[in-house]
N, C-alpha and C positions, 0 to 999 in steps of 0.2 A: 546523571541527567535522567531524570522521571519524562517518559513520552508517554500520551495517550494515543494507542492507535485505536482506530475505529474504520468499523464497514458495515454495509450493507442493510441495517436495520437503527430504524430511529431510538437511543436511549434514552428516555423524556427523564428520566434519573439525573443524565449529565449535564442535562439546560434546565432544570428547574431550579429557578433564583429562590425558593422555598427555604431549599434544602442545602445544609452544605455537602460536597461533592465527598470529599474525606481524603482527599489525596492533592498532593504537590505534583505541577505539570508545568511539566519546564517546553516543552516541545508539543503540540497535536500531528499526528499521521492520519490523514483519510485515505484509506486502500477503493473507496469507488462505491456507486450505488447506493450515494447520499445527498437528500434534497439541497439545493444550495443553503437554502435555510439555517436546516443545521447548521451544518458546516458553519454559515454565520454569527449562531447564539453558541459556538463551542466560542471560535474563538472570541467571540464577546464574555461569555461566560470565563473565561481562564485568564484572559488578556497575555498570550502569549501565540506566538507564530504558528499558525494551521498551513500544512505543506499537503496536500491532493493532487490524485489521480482519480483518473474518471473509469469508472464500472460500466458493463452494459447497456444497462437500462440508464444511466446518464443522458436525458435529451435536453435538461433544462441550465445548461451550463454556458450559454452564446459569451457571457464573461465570467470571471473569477468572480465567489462571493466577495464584499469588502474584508477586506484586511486576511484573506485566503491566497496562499500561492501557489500554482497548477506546474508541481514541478513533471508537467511527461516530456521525457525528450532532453531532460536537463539533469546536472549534477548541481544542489544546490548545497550550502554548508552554514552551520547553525554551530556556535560552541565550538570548533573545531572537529565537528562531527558533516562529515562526508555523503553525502541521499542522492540518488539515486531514481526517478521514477518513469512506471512506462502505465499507458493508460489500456483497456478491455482486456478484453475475453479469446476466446477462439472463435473463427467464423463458425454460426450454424445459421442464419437467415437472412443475411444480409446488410439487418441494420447497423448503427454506427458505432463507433467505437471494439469494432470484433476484426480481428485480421488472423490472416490462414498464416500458418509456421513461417515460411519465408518472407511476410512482410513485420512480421516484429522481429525477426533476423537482422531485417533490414536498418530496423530503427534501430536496432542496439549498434552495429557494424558502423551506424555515423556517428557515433560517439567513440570509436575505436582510440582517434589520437586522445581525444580528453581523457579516457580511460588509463591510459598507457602513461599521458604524463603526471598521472594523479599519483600522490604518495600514497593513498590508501584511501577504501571506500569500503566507510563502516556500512551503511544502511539501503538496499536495493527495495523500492517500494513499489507494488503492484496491483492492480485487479483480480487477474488470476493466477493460480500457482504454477510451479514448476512440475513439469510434466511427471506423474507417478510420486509425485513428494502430494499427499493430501486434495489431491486431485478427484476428479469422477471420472467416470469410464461415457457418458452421455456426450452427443456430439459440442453443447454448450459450456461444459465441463471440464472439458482434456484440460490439462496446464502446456504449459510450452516447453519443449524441446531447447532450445534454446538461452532458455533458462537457463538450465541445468549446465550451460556451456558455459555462460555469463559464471555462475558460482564458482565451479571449477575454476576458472584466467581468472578472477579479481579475488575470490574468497573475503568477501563481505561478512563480517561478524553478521548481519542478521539480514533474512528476506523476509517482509511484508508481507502479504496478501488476505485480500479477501474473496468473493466470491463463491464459497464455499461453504453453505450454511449449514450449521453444525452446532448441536448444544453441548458444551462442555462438563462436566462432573468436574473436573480440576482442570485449575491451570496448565498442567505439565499438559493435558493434552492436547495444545494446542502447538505445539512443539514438535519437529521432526527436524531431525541432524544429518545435513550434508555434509561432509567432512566437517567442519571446524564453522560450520553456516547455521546459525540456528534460521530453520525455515515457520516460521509466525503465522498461523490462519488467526486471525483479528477480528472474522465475527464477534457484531456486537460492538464490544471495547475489549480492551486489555491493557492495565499500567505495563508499559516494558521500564524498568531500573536499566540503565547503561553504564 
């Protein structure tokens, strides 16, 4: 399965009806910090299932784009592929979508039984990363603690995120390894192969 993930910056590349795109996408991933819009003309442009979470700066989301699904909070399954999503950032001001260590603890912990009876959960998808995996040291930056708890107990072939704006030289850098977790910074886009 070919996934498109994407965050945090508009690619007018991936919705210009112009041009062809040059790749097969079987699946969309938004990791957050994208106009609804977008997110709209991806999945219009692909014609295939866009699954999101919402990034910081997310204020203009009151519903799901059309034909967009807001997996935070939920285990959703495509293909017999297993997701996983949780929405912001770390608290630094207040506004929405940002919660201190122990309240995205808290969201993960109510998912405990669906976790437990699930046979496996290939893809954890996020706004921001796992604390010290690709993370910043700034108060709006840190990744979650938590996290890193979540990969350990489930070990998820791959964690998502964006939030982390960063320019790549290669692919490979966008890559760091949790045990057996490939940890994904998604700025931009990234074709993931599964």
């Amino acid at each position: 399965m070919n996934v498109l993930c994407v965050s945090d910056v508009v690619v007018k590349e991936l919705v210009d009806s112009q041009r062809d795109p040059g790749m097969k996408v079987d699946l969309i991933i938004a990791c957050g910090d994208l106009p609804p819009e977008y997110l709209r003309s991806l999945h219009y442009r692909f014609a295939v299932p866009l699954f999101f979470v919402l990034g910081n700066h997310d204020i203009r989301h009151d519903t799901a784009p059309a034909g967009c699904i807001n997996i935070t909070g939920r285990i959703v399954s495509h293909q017999d592929v297993n997701v996983l999503g949780f929405s912001g950032s770390r608290w630094y001001n207040g506004n929405q979508n940002q919660y201190r260590e122990h309240e995205m603890r808290s969201q993960i912990r109510r998912l405990w039984l669906r976790l437990w009876l699930l046979k496996h959960l290939d893809v954890v998808v996020t706004h921001a990363p796992p604390r010290r995996v690709n993370d910043g040291e700034d108060r709006c930056h840190k990744g979650f603690n938590c996290y890193n708890t979540l990969i350990r107990r489930h070990a998820p072939r791959y964690f998502i995120h964006g939030h982390i704006h960063r320019q790549f030289a290669e692919e490979s850098e966008r890559v760091s390894m949790v045990g057996e977790t490939a940890v994904i910074n998604t700025y931009g886009y990234h074709l993931l192969v599964m």
